[in-house]
C-alpha positions as CSV (number, residue, x, y, z in Angstrom):
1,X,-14.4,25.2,-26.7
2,X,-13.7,22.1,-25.1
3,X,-11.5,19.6,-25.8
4,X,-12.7,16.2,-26.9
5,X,-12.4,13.4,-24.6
6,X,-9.6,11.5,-27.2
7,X,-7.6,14.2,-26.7
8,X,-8.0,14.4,-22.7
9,X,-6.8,10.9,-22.4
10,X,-3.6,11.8,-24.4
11,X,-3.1,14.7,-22.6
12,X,-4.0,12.3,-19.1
13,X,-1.2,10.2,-20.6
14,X,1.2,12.5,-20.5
15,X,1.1,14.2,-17.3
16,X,2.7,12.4,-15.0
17,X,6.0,12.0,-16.9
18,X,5.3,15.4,-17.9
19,X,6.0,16.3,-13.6
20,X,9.4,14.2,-13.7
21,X,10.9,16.3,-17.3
22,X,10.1,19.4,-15.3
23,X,11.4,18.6,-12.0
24,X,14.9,17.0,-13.6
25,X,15.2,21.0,-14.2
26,X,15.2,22.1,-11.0
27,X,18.0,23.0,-8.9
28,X,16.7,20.7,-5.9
29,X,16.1,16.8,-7.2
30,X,13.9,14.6,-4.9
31,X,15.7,12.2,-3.7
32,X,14.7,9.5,-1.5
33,X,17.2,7.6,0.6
34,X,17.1,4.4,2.6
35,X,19.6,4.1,5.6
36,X,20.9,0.3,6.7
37,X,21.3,-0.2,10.5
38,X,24.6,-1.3,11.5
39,X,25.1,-4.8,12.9
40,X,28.3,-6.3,15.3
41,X,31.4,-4.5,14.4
42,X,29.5,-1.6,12.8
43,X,28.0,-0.6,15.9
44,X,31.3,0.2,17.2
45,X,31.9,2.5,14.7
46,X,31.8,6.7,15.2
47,X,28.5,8.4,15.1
48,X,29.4,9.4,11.6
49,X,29.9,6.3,10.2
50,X,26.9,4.3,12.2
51,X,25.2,4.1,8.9
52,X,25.3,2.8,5.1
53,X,23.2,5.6,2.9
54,X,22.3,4.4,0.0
55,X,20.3,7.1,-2.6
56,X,18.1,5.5,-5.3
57,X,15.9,7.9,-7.8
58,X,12.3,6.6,-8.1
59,X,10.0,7.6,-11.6
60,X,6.0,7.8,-11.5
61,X,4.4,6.1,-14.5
62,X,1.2,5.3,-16.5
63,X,0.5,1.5,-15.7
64,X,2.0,0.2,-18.6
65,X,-0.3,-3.2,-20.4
66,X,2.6,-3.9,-22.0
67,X,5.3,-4.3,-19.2
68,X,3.8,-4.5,-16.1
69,X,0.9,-7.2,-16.1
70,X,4.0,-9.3,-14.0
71,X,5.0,-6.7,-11.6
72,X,1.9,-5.5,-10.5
73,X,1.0,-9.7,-9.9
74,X,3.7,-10.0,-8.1
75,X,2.9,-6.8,-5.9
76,X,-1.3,-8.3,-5.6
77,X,0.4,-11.4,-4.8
78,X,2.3,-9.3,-1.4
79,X,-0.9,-7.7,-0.5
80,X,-3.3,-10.4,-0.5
81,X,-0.6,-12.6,1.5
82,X,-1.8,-15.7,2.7
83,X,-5.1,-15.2,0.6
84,X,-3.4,-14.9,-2.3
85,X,-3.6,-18.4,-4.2
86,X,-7.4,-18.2,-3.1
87,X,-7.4,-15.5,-6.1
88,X,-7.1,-14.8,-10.1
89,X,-4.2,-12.2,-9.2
90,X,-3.6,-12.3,-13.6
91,X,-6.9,-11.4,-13.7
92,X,-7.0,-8.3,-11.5
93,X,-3.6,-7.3,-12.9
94,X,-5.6,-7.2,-16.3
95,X,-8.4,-5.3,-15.4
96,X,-5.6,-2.7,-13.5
97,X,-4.0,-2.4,-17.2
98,X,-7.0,-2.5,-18.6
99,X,-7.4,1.5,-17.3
100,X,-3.7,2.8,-18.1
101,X,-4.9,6.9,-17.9
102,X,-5.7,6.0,-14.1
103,X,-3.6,5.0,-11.6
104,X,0.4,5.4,-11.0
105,X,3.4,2.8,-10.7
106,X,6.5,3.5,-9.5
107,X,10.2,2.7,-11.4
108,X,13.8,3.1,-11.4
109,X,14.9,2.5,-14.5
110,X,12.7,3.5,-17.0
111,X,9.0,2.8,-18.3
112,X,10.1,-0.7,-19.5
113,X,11.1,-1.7,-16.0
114,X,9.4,-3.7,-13.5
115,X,7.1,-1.5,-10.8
116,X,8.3,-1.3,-7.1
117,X,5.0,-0.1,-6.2
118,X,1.1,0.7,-7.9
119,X,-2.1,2.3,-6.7
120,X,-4.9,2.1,-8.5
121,X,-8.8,2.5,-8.2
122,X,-10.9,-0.4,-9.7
123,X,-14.8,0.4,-9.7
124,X,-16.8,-2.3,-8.1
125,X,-20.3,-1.8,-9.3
126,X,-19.2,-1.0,-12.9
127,X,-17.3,-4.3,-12.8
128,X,-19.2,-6.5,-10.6
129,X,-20.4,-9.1,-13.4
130,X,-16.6,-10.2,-13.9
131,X,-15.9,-13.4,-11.9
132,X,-12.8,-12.1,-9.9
133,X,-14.6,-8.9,-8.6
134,X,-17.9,-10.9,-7.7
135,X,-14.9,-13.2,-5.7
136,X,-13.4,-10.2,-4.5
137,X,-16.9,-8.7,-3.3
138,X,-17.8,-11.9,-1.6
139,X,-14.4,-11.9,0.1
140,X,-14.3,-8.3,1.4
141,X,-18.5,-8.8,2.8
142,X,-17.1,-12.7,5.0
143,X,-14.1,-10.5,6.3
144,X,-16.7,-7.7,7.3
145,X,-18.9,-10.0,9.1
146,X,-16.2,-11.6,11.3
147,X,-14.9,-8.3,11.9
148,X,-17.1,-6.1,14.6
149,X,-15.2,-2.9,13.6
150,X,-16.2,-3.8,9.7
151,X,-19.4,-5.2,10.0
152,X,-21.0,-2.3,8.3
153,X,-19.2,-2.4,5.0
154,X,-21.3,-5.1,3.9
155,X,-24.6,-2.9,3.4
156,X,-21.9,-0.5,2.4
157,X,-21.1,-2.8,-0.2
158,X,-24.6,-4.1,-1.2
159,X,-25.5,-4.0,-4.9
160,X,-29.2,-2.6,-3.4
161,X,-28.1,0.3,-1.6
162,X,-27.1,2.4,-4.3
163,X,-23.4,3.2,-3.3
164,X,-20.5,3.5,-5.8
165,X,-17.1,2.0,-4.1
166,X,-13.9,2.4,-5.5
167,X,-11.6,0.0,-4.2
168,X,-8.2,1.3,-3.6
169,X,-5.6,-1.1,-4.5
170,X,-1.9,-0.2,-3.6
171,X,1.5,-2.2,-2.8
172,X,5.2,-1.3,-3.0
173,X,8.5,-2.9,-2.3
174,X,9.8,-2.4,1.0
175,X,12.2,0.3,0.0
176,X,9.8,2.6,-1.2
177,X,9.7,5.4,1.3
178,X,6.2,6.5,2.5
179,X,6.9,9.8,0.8
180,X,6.4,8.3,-2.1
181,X,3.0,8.1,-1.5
182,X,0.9,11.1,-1.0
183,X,1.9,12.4,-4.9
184,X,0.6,8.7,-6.0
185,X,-3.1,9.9,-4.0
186,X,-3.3,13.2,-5.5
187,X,-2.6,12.3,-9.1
188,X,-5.3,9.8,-8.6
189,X,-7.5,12.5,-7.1
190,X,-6.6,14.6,-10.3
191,X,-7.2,11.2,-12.8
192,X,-10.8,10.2,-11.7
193,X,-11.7,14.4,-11.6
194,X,-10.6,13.9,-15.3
195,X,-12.2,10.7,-16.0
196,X,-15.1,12.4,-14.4
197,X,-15.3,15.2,-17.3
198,X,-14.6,12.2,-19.6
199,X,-17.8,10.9,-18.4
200,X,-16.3,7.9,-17.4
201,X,-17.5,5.9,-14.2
202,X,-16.0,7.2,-11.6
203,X,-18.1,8.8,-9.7
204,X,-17.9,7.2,-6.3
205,X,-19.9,7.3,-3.0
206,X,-16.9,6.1,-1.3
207,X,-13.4,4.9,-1.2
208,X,-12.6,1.6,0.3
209,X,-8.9,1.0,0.5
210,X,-7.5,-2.6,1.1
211,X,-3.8,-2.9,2.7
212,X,-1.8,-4.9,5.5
213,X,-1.0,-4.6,9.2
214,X,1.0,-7.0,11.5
215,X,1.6,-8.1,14.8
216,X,4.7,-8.7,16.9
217,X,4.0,-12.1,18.7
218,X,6.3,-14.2,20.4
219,X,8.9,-16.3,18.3
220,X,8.5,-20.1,18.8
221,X,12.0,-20.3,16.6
222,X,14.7,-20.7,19.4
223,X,11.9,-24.0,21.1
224,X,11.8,-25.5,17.7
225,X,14.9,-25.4,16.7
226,X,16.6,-26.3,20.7
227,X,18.9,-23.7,19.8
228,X,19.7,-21.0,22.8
229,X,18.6,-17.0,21.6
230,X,21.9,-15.4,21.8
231,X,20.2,-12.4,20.2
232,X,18.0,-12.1,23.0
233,X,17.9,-8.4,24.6
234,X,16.8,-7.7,28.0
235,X,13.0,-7.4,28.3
236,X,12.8,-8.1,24.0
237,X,9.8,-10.3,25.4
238,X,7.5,-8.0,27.1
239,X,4.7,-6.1,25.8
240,X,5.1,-8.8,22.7
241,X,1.7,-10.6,22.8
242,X,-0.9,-11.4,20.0
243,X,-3.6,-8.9,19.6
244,X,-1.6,-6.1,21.5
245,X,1.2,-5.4,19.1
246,X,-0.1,-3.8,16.2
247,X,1.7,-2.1,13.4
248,X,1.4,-0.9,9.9
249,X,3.0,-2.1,6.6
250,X,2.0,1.4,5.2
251,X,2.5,4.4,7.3
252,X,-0.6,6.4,5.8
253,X,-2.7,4.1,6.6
254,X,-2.5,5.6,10.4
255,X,-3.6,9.0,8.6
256,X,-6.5,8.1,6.2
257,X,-8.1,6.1,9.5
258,X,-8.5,9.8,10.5
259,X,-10.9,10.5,7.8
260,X,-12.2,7.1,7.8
261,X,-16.4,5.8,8.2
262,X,-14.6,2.4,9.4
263,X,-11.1,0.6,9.2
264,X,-10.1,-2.2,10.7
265,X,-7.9,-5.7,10.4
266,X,-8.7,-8.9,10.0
267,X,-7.7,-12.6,9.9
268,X,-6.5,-14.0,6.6
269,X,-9.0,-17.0,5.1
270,X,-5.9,-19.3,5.4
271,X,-3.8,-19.0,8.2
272,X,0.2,-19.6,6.9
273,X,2.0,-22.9,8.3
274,X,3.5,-23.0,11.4
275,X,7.1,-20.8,11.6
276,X,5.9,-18.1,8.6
277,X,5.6,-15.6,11.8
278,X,9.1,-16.2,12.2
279,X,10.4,-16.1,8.6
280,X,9.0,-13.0,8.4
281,X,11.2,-11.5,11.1
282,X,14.7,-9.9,11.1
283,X,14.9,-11.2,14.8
284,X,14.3,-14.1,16.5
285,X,12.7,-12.5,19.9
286,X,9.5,-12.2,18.2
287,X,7.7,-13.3,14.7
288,X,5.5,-11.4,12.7
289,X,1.6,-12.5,12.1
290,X,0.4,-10.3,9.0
291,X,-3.0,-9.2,8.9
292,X,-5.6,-7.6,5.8
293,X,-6.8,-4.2,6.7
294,X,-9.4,-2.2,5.4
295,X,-10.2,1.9,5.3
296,X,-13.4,3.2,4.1
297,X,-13.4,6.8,3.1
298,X,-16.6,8.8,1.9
299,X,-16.1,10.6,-1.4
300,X,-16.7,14.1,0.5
301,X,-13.7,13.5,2.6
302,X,-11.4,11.6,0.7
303,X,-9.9,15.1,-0.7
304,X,-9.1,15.8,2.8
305,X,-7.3,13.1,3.6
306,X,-5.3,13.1,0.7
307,X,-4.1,16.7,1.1
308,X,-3.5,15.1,5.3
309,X,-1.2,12.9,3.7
310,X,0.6,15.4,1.8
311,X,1.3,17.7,4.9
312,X,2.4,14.4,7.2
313,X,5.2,13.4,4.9
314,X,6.0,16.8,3.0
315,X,9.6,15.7,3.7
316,X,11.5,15.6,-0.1
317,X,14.2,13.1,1.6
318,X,13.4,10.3,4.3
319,X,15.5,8.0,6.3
320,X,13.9,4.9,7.2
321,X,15.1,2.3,10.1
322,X,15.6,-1.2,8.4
323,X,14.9,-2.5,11.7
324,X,11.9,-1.0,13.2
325,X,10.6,0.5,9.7
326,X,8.4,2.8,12.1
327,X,7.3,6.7,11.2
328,X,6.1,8.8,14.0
329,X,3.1,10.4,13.0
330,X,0.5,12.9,14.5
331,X,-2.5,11.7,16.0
332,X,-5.9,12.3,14.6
């Protein structure tokens, strides 16, 4: 007989801290540690000592309404960067809590504590009366049309052409490691099958995931400030050019483009005051220019590539250059 759908979203509830009390019995914890570069003396050191480890323990939660409406803002506020004030971030954080049985959040210290990371999947048809999705809609269609490689997602996204999208909405702190990741997909995989049975409206035609890239471009800081770059390296300089320097705030974002209709990056509304390239940087031979990106996925595939992310970063442990903050991954 089956179960009523009161009692699936109880037991939907429960299963993600469910996966932490049984791991905490294994013999093997997952452990994910984040390894500081050394800087002037440091460098001198022996191999051995070249690094700092430092080993944090990271928890997979429910969105919780209760706790986490600031967090996740905070988080919305990171990914939509520049284009961020343009937004009701409050509101979108609401309508996140407002589904707690879907989507995950990451902690260390507890259910109570603020999340380092979320990924959720907001439907856009079901909620495209409410003011800050029809916003939201608008500004994903005039980032489309300026964008060759997008220009598509706007029938994609047309009320008329019958398609469901869920947008993917995900963030983290900088010292989340990428392996992190992939069990965040598949228990969303496993919460929209469930909401499915529920007969909940999440049936979607496609997956449109929204996230960040940047590029390296040349620092203006040393000219503005008349000050000579002693951190300068030979040849820092070259290659370093706008539009030819690409890289990714999320790692897996290189490996869902593999099972992508369309992805690409484009310019923020408002483009940030002069020097915000170079306050983003750890260096002062180049800035950093951020970018939105976008990934559509169709429904069919989206599996796929969730199961491709799994198998890129099966690693339990990582170590991630606070430098370069670069993972080599295998091409499509």
């Amino acid at each position: 007989m089956a179960s009523n759908p009161q009692s699936r979203q109880r037991a939907r509830k429960m299963a993600k801290r469910k996966t932490f009390d049984d791991s905490a019995n294994e013999d093997t914890d997952k452990e994910f540690s984040l390894e500081e570069s050394p800087s002037g003396d440091e460098a001198d050191q022996d191999d051995e000592d070249e690094y700092n480890e430092v080993r944090q323990e990271f928890e997979f939660f429910d969105p919780q309404p209760a706790t986490d409406r600031e967090g996740i803002t905070r988080l919305l506020r990171q990914l939509f960067d520049s284009d961020a004030p343009s937004f009701h971030l409050g509101a979108i954080a609401d309508l996140i809590l407002s589904q707690p049985t879907l989507g995950s959040t990451i902690k260390t210290d507890g259910h109570q504590s603020d999340p380092h990371a979320f990924l959720t999947v907001l439907n856009l048809k079901e909620h495209k009366d409410l003011p800050v999705i029809k916003q939201l809609i608008g500004y994903l269609g005039t980032q489309a049309a300026t964008t060759p490689d997008l220009s598509p997602l706007n029938h994609v996204l047309d009320a008329s052409s019958g398609n469901e999208v869920g947008l993917i909405l995900t963030e983290r702190l900088i010292n989340i490691a990428t392996e992190l990741v992939p069990p965040m997909y598949d228990m969303l995989l496993e919460e929209v099958s469930w909401a499915i049975d529920d007969k909940e409206p999440y049936t979607f035609t496609h997956y449109l995931i929204m996230s960040r890239t940047y590029l390296a471009v040349p620092s203006t800081f040393n000219e503005r400030t008349n000050r000579p770059n002693k951190k300068s390296k030979p040849n820092a300089k070259e290659g370093i050019e706008e539009g030819h320097s690409m890289y990714y705030f999320h790692p897996e974002d290189e490996v869902l483009q593999c099972h992508a209709t369309l992805h690409g990056s484009f310019e923020h509304l408002k483009q940030p005051s002069e020097g915000a390239s170079d306050a983003k940087s750890t260096f002062h031979d180049f800035g950093i220019k951020t970018r939105g990106h976008l990934i559509l996925i169709e429904a069919a595939r989206f599996e796929a590539a969730v199961k491709n992310l799994q198998s890129e970063f099966q690693d339990t442990s990582t170590t991630v250059d606070a430098t370069v903050g670069q993972t080599a991954l295998t091409k499509c």
